[in-house]
C-alpha positions as CSV (number, residue, x, y, z in Angstrom):
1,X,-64.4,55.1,36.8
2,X,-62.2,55.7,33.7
3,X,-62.5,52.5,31.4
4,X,-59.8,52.3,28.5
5,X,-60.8,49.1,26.1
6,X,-57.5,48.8,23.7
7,X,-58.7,46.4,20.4
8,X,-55.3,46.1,18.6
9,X,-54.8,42.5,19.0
10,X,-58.3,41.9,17.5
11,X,-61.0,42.8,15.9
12,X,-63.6,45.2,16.8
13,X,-66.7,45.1,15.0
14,X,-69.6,48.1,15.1
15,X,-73.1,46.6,16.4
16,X,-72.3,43.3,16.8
17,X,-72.8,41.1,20.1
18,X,-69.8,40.2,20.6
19,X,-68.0,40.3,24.8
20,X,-65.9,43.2,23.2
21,X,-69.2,45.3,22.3
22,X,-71.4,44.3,25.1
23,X,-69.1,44.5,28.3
24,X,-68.2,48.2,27.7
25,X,-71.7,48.6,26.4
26,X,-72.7,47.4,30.1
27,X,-69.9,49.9,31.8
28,X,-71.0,52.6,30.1
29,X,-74.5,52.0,31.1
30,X,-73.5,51.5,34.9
31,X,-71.9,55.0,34.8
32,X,-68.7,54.5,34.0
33,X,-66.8,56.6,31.6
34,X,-65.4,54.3,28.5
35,X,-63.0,54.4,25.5
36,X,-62.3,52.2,23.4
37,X,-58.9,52.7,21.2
38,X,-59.3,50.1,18.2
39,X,-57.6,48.6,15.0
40,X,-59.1,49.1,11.4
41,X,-59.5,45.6,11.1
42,X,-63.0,44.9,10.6
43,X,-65.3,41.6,8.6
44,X,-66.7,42.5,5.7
45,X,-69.3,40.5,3.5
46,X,-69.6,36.5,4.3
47,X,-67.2,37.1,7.7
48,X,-64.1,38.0,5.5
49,X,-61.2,40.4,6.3
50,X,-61.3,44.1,5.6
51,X,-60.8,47.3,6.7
52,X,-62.1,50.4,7.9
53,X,-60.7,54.0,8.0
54,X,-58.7,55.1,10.9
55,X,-60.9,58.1,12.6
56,X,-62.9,59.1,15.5
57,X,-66.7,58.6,16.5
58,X,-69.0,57.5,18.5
59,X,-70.6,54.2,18.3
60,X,-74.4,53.3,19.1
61,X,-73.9,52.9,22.8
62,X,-72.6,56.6,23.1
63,X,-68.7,55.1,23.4
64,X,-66.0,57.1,21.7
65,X,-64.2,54.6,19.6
66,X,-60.8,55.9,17.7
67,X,-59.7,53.6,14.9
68,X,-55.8,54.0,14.7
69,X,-53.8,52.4,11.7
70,X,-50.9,50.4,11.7
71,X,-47.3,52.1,11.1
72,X,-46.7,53.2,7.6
73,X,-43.0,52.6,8.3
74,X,-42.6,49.5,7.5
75,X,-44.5,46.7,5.1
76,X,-48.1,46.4,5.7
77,X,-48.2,42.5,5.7
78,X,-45.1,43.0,8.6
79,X,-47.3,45.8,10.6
80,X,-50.2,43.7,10.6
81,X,-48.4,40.7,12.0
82,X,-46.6,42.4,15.1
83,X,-49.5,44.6,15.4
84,X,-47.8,47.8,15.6
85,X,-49.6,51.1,14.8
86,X,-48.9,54.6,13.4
87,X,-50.7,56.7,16.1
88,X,-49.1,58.1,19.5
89,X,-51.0,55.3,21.5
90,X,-49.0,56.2,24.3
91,X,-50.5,60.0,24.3
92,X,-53.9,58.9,24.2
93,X,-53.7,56.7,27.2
94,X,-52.6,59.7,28.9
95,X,-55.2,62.3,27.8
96,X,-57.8,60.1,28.4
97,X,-55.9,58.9,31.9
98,X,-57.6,55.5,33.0
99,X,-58.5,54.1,36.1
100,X,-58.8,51.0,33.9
101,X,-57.1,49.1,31.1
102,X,-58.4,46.4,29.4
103,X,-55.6,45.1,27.3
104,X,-57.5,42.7,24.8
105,X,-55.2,40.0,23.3
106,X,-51.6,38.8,24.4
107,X,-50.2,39.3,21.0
108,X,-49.5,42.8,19.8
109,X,-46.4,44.8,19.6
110,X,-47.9,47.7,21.6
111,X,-48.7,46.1,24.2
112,X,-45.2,47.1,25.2
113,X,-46.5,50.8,25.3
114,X,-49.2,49.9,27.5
115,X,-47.0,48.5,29.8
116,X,-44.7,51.8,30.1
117,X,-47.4,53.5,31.1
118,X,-47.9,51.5,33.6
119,X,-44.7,51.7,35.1
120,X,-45.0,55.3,35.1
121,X,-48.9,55.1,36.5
122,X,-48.7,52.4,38.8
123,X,-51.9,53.4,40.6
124,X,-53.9,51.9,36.8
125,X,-54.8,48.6,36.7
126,X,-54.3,46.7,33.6
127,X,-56.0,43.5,32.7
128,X,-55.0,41.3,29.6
129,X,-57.1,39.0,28.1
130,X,-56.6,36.2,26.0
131,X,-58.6,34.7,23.3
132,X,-55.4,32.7,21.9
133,X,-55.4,28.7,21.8
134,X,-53.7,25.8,20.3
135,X,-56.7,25.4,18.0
136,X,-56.9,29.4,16.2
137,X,-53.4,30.8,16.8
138,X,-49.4,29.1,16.5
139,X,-50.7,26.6,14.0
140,X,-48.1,26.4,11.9
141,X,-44.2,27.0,11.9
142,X,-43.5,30.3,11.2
143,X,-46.6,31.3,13.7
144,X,-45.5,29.3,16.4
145,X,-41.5,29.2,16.5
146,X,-41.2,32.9,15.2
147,X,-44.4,35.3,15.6
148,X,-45.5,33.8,18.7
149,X,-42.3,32.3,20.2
150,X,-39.6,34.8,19.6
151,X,-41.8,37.7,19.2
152,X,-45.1,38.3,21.2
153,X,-44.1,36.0,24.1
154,X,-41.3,38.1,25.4
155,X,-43.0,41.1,25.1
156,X,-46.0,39.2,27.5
157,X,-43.1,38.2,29.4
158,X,-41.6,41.9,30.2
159,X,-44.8,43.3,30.7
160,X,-46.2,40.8,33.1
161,X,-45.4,42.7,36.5
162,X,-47.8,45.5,35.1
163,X,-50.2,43.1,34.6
164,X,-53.1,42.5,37.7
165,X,-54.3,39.4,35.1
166,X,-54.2,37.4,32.3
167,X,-58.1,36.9,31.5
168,X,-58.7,33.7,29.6
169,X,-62.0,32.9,27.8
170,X,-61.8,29.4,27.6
171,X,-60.2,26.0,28.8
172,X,-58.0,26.0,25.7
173,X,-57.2,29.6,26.6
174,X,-55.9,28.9,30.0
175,X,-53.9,25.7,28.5
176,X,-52.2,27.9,25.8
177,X,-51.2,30.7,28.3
178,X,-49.9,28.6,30.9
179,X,-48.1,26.0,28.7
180,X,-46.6,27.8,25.8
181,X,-46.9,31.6,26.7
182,X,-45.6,30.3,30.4
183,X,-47.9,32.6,32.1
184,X,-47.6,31.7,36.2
185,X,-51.1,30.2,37.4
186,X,-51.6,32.8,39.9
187,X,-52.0,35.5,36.9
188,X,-54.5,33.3,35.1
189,X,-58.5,34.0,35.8
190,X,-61.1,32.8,33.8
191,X,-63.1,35.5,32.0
192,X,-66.0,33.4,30.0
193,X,-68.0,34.5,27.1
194,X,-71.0,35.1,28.0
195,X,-74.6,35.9,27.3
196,X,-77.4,38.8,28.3
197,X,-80.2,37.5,30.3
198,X,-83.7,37.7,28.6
199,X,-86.3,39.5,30.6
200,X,-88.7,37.1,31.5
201,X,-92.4,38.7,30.4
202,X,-90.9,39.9,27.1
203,X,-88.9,36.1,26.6
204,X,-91.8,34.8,27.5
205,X,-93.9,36.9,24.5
206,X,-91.0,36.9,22.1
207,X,-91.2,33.4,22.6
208,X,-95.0,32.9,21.4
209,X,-94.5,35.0,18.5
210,X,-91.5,33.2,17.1
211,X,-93.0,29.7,17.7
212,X,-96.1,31.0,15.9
213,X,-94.6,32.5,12.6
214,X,-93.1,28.8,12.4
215,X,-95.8,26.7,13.3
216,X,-93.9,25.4,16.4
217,X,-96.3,24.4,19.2
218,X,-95.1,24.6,22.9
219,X,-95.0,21.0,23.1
220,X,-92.9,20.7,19.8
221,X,-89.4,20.6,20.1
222,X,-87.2,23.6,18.4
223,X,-83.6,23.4,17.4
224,X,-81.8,25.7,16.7
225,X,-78.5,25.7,14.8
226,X,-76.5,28.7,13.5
227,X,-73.4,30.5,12.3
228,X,-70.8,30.6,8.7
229,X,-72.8,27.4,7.5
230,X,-69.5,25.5,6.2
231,X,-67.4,22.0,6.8
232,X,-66.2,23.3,10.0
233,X,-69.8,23.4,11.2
234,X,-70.5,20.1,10.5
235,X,-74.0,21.3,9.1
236,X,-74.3,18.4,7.2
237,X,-74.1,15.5,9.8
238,X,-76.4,17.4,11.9
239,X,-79.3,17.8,8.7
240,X,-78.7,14.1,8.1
241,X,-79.4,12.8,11.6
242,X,-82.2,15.0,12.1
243,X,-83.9,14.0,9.2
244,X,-83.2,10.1,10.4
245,X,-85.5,10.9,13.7
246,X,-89.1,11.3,12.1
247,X,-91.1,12.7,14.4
248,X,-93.1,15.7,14.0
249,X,-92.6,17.4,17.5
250,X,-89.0,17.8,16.3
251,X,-88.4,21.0,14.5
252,X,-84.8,22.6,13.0
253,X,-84.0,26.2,12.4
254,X,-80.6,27.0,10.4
255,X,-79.5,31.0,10.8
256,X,-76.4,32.1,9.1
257,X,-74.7,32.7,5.9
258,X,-74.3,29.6,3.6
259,X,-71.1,28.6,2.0
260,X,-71.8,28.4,-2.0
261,X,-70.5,25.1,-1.6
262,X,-73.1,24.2,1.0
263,X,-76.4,25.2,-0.7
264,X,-77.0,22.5,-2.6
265,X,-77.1,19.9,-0.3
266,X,-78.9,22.1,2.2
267,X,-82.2,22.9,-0.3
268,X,-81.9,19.0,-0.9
269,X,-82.8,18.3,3.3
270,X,-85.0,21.6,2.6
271,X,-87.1,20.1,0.2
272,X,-87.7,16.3,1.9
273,X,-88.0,17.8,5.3
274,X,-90.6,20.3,5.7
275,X,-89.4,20.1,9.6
276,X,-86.3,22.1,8.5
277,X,-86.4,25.9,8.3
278,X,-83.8,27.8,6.8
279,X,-83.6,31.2,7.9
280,X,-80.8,33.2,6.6
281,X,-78.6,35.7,8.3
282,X,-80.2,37.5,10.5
283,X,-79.0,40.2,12.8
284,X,-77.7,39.6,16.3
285,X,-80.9,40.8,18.3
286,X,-83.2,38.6,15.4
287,X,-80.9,36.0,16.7
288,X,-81.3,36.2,20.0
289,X,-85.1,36.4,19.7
290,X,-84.5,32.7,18.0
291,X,-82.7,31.3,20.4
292,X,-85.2,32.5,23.3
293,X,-87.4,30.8,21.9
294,X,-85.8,27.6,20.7
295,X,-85.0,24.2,23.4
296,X,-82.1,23.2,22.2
297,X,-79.0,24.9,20.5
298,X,-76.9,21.9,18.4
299,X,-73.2,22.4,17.7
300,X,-71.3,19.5,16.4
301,X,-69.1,21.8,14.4
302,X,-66.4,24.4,15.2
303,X,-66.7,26.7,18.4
304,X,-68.9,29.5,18.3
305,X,-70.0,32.4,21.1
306,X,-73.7,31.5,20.5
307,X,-73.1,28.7,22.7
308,X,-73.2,30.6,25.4
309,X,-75.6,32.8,24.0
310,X,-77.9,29.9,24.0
311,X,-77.6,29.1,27.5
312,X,-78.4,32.3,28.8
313,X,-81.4,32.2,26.7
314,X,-82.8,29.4,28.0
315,X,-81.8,26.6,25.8
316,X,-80.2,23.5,26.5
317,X,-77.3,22.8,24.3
318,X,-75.9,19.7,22.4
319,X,-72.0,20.6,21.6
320,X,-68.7,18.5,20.6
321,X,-66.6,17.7,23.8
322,X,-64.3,20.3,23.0
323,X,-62.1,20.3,26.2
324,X,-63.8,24.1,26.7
325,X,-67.3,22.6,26.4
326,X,-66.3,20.1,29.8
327,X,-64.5,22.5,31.6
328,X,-67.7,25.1,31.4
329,X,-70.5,22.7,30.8
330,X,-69.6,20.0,32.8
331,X,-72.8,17.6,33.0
332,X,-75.3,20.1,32.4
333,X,-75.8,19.4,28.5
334,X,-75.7,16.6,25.6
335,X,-72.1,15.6,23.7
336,X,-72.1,14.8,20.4
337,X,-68.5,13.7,18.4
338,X,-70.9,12.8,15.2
339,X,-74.4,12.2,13.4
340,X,-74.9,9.1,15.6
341,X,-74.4,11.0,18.9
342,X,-77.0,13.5,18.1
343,X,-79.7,10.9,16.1
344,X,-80.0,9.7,20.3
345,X,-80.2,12.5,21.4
346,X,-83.2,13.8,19.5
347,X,-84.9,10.9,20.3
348,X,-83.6,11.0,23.8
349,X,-85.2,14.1,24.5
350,X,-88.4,12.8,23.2
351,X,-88.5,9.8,25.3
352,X,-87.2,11.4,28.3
353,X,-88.8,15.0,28.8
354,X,-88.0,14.8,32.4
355,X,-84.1,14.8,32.3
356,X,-83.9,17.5,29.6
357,X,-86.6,19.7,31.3
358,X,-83.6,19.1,34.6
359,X,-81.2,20.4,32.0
360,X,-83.1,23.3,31.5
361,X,-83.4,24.1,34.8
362,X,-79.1,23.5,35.4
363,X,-78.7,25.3,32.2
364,X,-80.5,28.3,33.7
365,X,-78.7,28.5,37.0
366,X,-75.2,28.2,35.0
367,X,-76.4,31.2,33.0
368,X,-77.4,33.4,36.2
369,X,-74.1,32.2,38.1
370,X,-71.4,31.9,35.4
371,X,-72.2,33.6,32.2
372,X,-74.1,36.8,32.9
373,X,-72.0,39.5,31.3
374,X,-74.0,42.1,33.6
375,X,-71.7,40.2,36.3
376,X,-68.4,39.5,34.0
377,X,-68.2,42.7,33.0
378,X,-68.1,44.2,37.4
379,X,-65.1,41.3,37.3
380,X,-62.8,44.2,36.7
381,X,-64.4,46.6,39.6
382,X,-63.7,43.6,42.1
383,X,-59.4,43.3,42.1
């Protein structure tokens, strides 16, 4: 089948792991033709905002990826907000003529162009998918009573009846769609981030070579933490209560890029723990090697994809009870609101092997039943 993947409501980033680079990375490679029609919004150095130039090529899975720019028309700062773009999006839909559109993001002008195509091919299916919630987007007046309100909710609104559903990626996703965009239940389905499961011989090996280069028996117990290392990680409270559990089975990795803010405190814990490893940023298949090998993935901070990364990979994971985290997780991992939470857990684990070897185990048939992208992304094929 024809696969259209339209990135104007977010970002799409070259060889990164993300569900918007591995889904049509999966299609492509289960013989389906794909496009992807994206923004020129791109992160830059230390996750930051930038840009990249509008243009045609193709990426490193062999997908055709046109970066159109937003309307030269009007102000740049307006554009950007109401996400409209320069190009004849409409024309391209119809050269390429889908089976399939994958409309990602409620909140863009152009989804309105979408949607009269549609109307005019009513044989296409369009999905929409949402990554909006209460906790990244509306947050503060102008956002919410204007942009989001007034603006992109309508054009959700007008469009719906082309719309087979409204794909939401998390709890908070579902809650914002249904409660302030108004979207009727029977749209909503969950689409979940999700993860790539590991072969079993080569996790098996990757795992022995990674344990090695650290000094990290099989019988020790590796964390792993990761991401923007920043406040909203809560880095901090997790370094201080793992350096309160002193035992020397335990063992912490840190991947990511460090706030400047951040570093001194972290080569403090660096240089009275020799338990604590600092890594650096490392690329997204380097990361996933860590995380096959590691037990347990902490996240007392902000929300992060590598959660569910972790889980496919094998590790049990210890994350704030973000209303997300309950709906997905349910019992199968450790809460933590703060530094206390997680000081019993680490010692939980080490007086309890039995219950977190069962989490393992539940963690593992979540990943093979809920979060395999190889099955989220044939959720499409099934309507």
């Amino acid at each position: 089948m024809k696969v259209l993947r339209i990135m104007l409501s977010c970002f799409y980033i070259d060889k990164a792991n993300y569900q918007e680079n591995i889904i049509p990375r999966i299609n492509k490679k289960d013989g389906h033709e794909v496009l992807i029609i994206a923004s020129t919004d791109i992160f830059v150095k230390n996750n930051t905002l930038g840009f990249t130039d509008p243009g045609e090529y193709i990426n490193e899975d062999g997908i055709k990826v046109v970066r159109i720019p937003y309307k030269k028309n009007v102000s740049s700062f307006l554009a950007m907000k109401i996400r409209t773009y320069s190009n004849d999006l409409y024309g391209m839909i119809e050269d390429f003529a889908p089976d399939i559109i994958l409309f990602h993001g409620t909140a863009a002008y152009d989804l309105n162009v979408v949607g009269t195509y549609i109307k005019k091919n009513p044989k296409v299916i369009l999905f929409v998918d949402s990554h909006e919630d209460f906790n990244n987007t509306a947050t503060n007046f102008l956002s919410k009573q204007i942009l989001h309100r007034l603006f992109y909710k309508p054009i959700l609104k007008r469009n719906l009846k082309y719309i087979q559903k409204v794909l939401y990626i998390t709890y908070e996703s579902y809650l914002f769609m249904k409660d302030f965009y108004k979207v009727p239940e029977n749209v909503l389905e969950f689409f979940p981030l999700g993860g790539i499961l590991p072969d079993e011989e080569i996790a098996k090996n990757t795992r022995k070579e990674i344990r090695d280069s650290l000094s990290i028996s099989e019988e020790d117990i590796f964390c792993v933490h990761s991401g923007k290392i920043d406040n909203l990680k809560r880095t901090e409270e997790i370094l201080s209560a793992f350096h309160a559990v002193k035992n020397q089975r335990l063992h912490l990795v840190i991947i990511g890029s460090v706030d400047k803010k951040f570093e001194a405190t972290l080569q403090n814990y660096l240089n009275k723990d020799k338990r604590i490893h600092f890594l650096g940023w490392k690329k997204p298949a380097e990361l996933q090697n860590y995380l096959i090998s590691a037990d347990l993935y902490i996240q007392l901070g902000s929300q992060s994809a590598t959660m569910q990364q972790a889980v496919c990979n094998g590790c049990v994971v210890a994350v704030f009870p973000f209303l997300s985290h309950k709906f997905l997780l349910k019992d199968n991992c450790y809460y933590i609101s703060d530094e206390k939470d997680l000081v019993q857990v680490l010692i939980s684990i080490l007086e309890d092997k039995k219950r977190f070897n069962n989490l393992k185990k539940q963690s593992s048939i979540l990943a093979a039943e809920v979060l395999d992208y190889n099955k989220i992304s044939n959720m499409i094929f099934a309507k």
